[in-house]
C-alpha positions as CSV (number, residue, x, y, z in Angstrom):
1,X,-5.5,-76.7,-55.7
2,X,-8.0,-75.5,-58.2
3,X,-11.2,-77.8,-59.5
4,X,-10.7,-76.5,-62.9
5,X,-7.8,-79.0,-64.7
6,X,-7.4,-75.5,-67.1
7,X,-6.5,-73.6,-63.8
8,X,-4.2,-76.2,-62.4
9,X,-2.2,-76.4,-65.9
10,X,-1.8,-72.8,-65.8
11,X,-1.1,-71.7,-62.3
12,X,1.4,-75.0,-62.4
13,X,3.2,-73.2,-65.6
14,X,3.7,-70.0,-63.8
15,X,6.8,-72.2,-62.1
16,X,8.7,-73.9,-64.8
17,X,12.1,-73.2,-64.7
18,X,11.9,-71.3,-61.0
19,X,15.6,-72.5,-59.2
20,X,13.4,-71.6,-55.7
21,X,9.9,-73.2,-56.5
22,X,9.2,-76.8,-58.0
23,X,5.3,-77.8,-58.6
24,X,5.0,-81.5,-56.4
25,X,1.4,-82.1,-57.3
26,X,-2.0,-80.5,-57.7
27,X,-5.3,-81.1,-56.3
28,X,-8.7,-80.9,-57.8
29,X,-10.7,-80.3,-54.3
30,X,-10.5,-80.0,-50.6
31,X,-10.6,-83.4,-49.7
32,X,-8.0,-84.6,-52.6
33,X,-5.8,-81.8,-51.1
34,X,-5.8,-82.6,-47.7
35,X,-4.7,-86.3,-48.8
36,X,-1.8,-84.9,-51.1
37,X,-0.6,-82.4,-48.8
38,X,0.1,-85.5,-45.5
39,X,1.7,-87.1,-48.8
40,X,3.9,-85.1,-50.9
41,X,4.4,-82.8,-48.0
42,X,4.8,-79.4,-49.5
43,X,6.4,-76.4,-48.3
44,X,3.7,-74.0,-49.8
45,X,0.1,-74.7,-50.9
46,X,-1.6,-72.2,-53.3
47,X,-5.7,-73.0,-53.2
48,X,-9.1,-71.6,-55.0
49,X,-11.0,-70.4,-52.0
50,X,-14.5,-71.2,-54.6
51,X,-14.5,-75.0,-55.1
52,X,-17.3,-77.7,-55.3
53,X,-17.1,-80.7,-52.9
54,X,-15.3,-79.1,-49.9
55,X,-14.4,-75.4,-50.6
56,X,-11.2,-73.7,-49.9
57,X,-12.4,-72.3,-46.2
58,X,-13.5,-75.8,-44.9
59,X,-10.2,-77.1,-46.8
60,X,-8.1,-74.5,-45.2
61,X,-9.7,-75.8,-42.0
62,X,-8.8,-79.0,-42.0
63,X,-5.1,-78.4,-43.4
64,X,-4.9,-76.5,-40.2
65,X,-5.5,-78.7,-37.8
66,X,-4.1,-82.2,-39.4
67,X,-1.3,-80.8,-41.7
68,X,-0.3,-77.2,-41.0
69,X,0.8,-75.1,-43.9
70,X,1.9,-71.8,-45.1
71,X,-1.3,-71.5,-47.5
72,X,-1.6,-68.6,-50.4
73,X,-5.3,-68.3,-51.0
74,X,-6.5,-67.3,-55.0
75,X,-9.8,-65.2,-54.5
76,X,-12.3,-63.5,-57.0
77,X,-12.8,-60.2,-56.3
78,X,-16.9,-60.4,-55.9
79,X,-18.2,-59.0,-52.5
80,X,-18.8,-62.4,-51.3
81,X,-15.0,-63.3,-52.4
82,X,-13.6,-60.6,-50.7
83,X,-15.5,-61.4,-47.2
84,X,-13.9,-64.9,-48.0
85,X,-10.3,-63.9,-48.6
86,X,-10.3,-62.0,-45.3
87,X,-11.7,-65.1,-43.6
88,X,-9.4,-66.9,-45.4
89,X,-6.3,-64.7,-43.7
90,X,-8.5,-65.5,-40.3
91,X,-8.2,-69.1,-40.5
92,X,-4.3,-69.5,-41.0
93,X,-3.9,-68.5,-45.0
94,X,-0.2,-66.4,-44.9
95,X,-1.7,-64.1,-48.2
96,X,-3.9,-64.1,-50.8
97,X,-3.7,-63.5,-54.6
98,X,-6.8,-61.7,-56.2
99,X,-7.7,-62.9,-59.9
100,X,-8.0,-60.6,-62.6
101,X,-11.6,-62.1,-63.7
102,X,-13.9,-64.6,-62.8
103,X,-13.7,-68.2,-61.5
104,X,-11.7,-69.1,-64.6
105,X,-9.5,-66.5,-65.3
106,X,-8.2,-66.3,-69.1
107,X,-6.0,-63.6,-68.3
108,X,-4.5,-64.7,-64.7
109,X,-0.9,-64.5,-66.3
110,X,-1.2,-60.4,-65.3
111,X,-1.1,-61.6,-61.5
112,X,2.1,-64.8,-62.2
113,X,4.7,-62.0,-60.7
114,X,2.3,-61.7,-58.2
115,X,1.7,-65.0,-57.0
116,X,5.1,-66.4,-57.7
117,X,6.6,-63.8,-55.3
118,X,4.1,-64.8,-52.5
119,X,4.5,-68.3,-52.5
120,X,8.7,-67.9,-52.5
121,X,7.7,-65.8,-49.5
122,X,4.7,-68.1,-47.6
123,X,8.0,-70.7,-47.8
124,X,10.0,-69.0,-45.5
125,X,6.9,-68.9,-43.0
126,X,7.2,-71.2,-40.1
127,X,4.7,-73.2,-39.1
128,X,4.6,-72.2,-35.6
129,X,3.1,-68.7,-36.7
130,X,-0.3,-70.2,-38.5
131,X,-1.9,-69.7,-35.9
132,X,-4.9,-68.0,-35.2
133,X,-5.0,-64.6,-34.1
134,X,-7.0,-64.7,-29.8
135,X,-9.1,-61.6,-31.5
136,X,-11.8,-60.2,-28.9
137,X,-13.5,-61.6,-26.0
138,X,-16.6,-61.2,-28.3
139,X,-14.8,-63.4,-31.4
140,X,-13.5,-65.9,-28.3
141,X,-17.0,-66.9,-27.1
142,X,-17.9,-67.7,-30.7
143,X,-14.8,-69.9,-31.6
144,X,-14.0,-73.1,-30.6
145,X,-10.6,-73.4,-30.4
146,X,-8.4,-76.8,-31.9
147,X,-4.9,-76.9,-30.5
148,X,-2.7,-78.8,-32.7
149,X,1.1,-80.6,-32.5
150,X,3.1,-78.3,-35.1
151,X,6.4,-79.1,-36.4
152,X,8.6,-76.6,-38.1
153,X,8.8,-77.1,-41.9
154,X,11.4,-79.2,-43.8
155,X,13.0,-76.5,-45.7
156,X,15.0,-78.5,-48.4
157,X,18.1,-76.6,-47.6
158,X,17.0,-73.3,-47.9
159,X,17.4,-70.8,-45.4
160,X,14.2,-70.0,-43.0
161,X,14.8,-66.6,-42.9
162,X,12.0,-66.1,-40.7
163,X,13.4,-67.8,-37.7
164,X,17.1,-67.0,-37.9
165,X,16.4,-63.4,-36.9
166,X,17.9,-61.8,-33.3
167,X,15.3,-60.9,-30.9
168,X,15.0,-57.0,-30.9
169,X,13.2,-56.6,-27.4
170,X,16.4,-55.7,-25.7
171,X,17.1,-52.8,-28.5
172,X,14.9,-50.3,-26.5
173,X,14.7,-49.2,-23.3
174,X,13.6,-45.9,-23.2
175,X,11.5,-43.4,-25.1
176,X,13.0,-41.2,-27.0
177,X,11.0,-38.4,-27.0
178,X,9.5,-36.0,-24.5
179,X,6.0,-37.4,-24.1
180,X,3.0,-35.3,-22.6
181,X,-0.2,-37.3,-22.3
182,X,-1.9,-33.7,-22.8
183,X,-2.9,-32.3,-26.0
184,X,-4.0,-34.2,-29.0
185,X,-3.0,-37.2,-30.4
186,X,-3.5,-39.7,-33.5
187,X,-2.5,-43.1,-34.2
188,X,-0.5,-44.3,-37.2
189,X,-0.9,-48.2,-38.1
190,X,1.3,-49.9,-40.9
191,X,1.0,-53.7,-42.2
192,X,1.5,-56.4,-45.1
193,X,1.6,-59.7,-45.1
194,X,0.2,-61.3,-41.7
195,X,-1.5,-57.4,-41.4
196,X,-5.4,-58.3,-41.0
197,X,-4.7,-60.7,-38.7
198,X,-1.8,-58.7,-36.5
199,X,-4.7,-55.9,-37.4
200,X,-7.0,-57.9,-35.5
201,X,-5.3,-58.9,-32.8
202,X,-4.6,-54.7,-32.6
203,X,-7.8,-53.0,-33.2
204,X,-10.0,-55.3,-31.1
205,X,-8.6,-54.2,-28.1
206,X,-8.3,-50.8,-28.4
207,X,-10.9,-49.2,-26.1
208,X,-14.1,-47.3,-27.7
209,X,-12.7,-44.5,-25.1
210,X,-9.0,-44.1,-27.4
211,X,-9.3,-40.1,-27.5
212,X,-7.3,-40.3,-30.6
213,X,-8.3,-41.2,-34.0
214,X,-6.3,-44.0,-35.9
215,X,-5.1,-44.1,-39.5
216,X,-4.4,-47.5,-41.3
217,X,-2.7,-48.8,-44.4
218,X,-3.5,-51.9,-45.0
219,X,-1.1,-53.2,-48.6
220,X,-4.4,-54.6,-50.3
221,X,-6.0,-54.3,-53.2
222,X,-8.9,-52.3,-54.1
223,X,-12.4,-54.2,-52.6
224,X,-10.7,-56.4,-50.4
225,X,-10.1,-53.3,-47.4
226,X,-13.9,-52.9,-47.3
227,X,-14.0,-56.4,-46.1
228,X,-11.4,-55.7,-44.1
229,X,-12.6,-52.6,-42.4
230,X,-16.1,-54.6,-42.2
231,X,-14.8,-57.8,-40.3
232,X,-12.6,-55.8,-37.8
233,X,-15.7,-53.5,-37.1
234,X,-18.2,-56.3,-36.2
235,X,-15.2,-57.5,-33.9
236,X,-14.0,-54.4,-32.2
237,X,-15.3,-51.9,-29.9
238,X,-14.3,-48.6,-31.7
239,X,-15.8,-48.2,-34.9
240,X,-13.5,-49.3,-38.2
241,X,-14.6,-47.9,-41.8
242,X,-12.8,-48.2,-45.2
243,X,-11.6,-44.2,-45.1
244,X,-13.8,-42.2,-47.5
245,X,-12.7,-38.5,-49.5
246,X,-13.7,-36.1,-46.4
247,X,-14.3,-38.3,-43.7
248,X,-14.1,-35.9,-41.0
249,X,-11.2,-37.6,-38.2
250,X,-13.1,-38.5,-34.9
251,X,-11.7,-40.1,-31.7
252,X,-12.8,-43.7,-31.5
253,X,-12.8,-44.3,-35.4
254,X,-10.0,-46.4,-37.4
255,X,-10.3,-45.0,-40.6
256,X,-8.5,-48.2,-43.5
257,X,-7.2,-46.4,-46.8
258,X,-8.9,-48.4,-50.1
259,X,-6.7,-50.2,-52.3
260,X,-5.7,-48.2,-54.9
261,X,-5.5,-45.2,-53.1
262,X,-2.9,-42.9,-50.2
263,X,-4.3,-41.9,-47.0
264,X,-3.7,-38.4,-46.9
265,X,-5.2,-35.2,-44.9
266,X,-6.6,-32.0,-44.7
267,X,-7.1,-29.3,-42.4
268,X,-10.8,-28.3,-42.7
269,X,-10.8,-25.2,-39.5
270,X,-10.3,-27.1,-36.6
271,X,-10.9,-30.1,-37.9
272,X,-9.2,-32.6,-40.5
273,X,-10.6,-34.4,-43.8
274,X,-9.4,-37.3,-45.0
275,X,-7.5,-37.0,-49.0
276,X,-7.7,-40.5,-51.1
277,X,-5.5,-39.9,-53.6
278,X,-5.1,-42.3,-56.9
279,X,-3.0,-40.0,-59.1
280,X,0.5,-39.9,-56.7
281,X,2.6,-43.3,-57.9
282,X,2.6,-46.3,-55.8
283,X,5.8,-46.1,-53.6
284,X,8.1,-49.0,-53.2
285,X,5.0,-50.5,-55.6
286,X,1.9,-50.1,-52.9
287,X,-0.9,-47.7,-53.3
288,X,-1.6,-47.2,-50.4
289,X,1.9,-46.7,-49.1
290,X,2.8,-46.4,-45.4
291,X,5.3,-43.9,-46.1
292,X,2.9,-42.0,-48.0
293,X,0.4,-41.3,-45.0
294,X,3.6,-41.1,-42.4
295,X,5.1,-38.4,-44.6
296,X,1.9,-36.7,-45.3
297,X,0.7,-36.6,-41.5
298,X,4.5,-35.5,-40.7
299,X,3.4,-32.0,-41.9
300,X,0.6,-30.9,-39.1
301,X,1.7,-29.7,-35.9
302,X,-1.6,-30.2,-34.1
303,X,-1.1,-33.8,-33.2
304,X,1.3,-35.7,-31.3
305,X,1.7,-39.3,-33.5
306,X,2.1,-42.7,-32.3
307,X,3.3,-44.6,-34.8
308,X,3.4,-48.6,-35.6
309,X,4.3,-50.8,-38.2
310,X,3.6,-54.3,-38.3
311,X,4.5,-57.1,-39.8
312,X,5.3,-57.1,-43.5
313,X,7.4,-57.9,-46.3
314,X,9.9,-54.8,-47.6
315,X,10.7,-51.2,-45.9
316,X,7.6,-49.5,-46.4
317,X,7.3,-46.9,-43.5
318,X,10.9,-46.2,-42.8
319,X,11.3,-43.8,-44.5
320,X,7.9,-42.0,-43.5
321,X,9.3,-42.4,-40.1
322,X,11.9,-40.7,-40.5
323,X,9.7,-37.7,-41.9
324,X,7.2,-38.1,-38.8
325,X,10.4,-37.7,-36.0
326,X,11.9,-35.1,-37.7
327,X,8.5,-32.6,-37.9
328,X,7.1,-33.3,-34.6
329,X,6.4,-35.4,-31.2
330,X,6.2,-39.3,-32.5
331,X,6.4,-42.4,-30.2
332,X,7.3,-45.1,-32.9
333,X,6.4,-48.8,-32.2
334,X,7.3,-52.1,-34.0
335,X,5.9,-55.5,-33.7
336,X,8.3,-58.1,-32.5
337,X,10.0,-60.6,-35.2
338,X,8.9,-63.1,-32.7
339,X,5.3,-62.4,-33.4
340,X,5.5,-60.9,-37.1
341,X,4.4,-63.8,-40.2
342,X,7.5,-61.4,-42.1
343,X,9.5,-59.8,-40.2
344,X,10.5,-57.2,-42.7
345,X,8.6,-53.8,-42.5
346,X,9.3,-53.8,-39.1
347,X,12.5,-55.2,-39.0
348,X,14.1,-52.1,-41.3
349,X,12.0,-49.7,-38.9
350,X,13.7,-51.0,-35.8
351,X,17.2,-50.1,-38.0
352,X,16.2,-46.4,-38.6
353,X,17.1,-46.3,-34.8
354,X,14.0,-44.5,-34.5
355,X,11.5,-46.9,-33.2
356,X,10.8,-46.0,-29.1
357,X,9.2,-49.3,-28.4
358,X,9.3,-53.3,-29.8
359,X,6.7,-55.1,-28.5
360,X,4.4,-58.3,-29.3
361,X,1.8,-58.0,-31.3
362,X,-0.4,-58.9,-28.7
363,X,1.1,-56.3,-26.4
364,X,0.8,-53.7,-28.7
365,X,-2.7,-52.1,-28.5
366,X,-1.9,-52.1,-24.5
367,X,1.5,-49.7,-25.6
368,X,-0.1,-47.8,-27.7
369,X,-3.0,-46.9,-25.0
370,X,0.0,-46.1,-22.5
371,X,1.4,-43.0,-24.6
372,X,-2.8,-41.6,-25.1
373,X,-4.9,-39.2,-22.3
């Protein structure tokens, strides 16, 4: 869905002669879309969020409520389309897909990897997890809320791989760890796909009391975390920046790394500084990289860590998790597959054997608060 015909020709072309993904029509605006999609019925809808007529939030909208789904947004990467891409994510959209240029984007074949993988993905998203995240009281008083009759996608013979997962809420029962609530402490947060809205269902209830800073990657690219970080501070009660080179850590503060760039740390006396770093490689292909800041913060003593990673496509974070229970006092925590839009990241924590606690994602600001002073 794209009201340039240049745009639809190409982004149609980045499928020919995919086995998983066939092209079943396009769509000039919202309203033609909406009309096409009750039609042809797709599995996946990829959609220009900047469009005359009926833009891609209002379209998104209305695909919501009268013809759920999984959408992948296409965004410029302006200030004002990055504040729309993260509202995008808000209303229902499973990713979005930043263009290399403007509105018409000559060179968008150096993102057709890109957006090919995240629509094979978005089709193995049921419909039942579109929906919006409840966010805080303060975002419930300004929504009106739609509830809708949604049906599982048809899936054309291929394997939901979303839903045929085993529950993992029996796999835990105990900590593993000798916990104190004394001494001091800093919270760990890992996401992908589905992140900024598992992010806000998270960070909004979080108490401005938390005597614990928190540390999050976010897999983004580079603009879109300011946005990010902006949205879920207007929302929350602790403060939420896009991390800056020597931030100083403060209880109360969720600190997002930037695209482009690993969350790291520093001791400055009895204090730490955050480190952006753009010159280690992306790991696993992200920069930032959950196992990079796990691994990093692995390394100082002076902080218990409670650890989560949330929903997500690959591994990222095992590994880091490993780092973080072998150096020191960690309580790890995954999100549920029940609740995740990809139950990946978490899903590979959960088989390190490592992870303490599996909980929903709207349960999981309440656990994390239980292991804090």
């Amino acid at each position: 869905m794209d009201d340039s015909a240049f745009m639809r020709k190409l982004i149609s072309d980045f499928f020919v002669g995919n086995s998983k993904v066939e092209v079943v029509g396009t769509a000039r605006n919202g309203k033609d879309a909406i009309k096409k999609i009750q039609s042809l019925k797709p599995n996946v809808v990829t959609m220009d969020i900047e469009m005359p007529e009926m833009n891609g939030l209002d379209a998104l909208k209305e695909i919501m409520i009268q013809c759920p789904v999984p959408v992948v947004m296409l965004s410029s990467t302006t200030q004002r389309g990055t504040e729309n891409a993260i509202a995008a994510i808000e209303g229902g959209a499973v990713d979005f897909v930043a263009k290399p240029s403007g509105t018409i984007s000559l060179d968008l074949h150096k993102i057709q990897n890109e957006l090919v993988h995240k629509v094979e993905q978005a089709a193995t998203v049921p419909i039942s997890k579109l929906k919006k995240p409840s966010g805080s009281k303060r975002q419930q008083e300004q929504v009106t809320r739609v509830s809708t009759v949604i049906k599982e996608p048809q899936q054309h013979g291929r394997t939901n791989t979303s839903t045929n997962v085993v529950s993992t809420k029996v796999a835990v029962t105990k900590p593993m760890v000798e916990w104190s609530k004394i001494g001091k402490k800093i919270v760990l947060i890992g996401t992908s796909t589905g992140g900024p809205r598992a992010l806000q269902e998270v960070v909004t209830k979080i108490p401005k009391s938390i005597q614990a800073p928190i540390l999050i990657v976010q897999h983004m690219p580079a603009g879109f975390t300011k946005s990010l970080a902006n949205r879920l501070d207007q929302l929350s009660e602790i403060s939420v920046k896009e991390a800056e080179q020597g931030d100083i850590l403060q209880n109360g503060v969720a600190y997002i790394a930037p695209g482009g760039y690993h969350l790291k740390l520093r001791k400055v006396g009895t204090t730490f500084g955050i480190v952006l770093d753009n010159q280690e490689a992306p790991r696993s292909g992200h920069r930032p990289s959950v196992d990079v800041m796990f691994e990093d913060v692995s390394q100082y003593k002076d902080f218990d860590k409670v650890a989560v990673i949330m929903t997500g496509m690959g591994h990222d974070g095992s590994n880091g998790l490993k780092a973080l229970k072998n150096t020191g006092n960690v309580i790890a925590i995954a999100e549920s597959a029940e609740t995740c839009i990809v139950y990946g990241m978490p899903k590979a924590a959960v088989e390190t054997q490592l992870v303490d606690e599996v909980a929903d994602v709207d349960d999981i600001a309440q656990t994390i608060m239980k292991y804090l002073p």
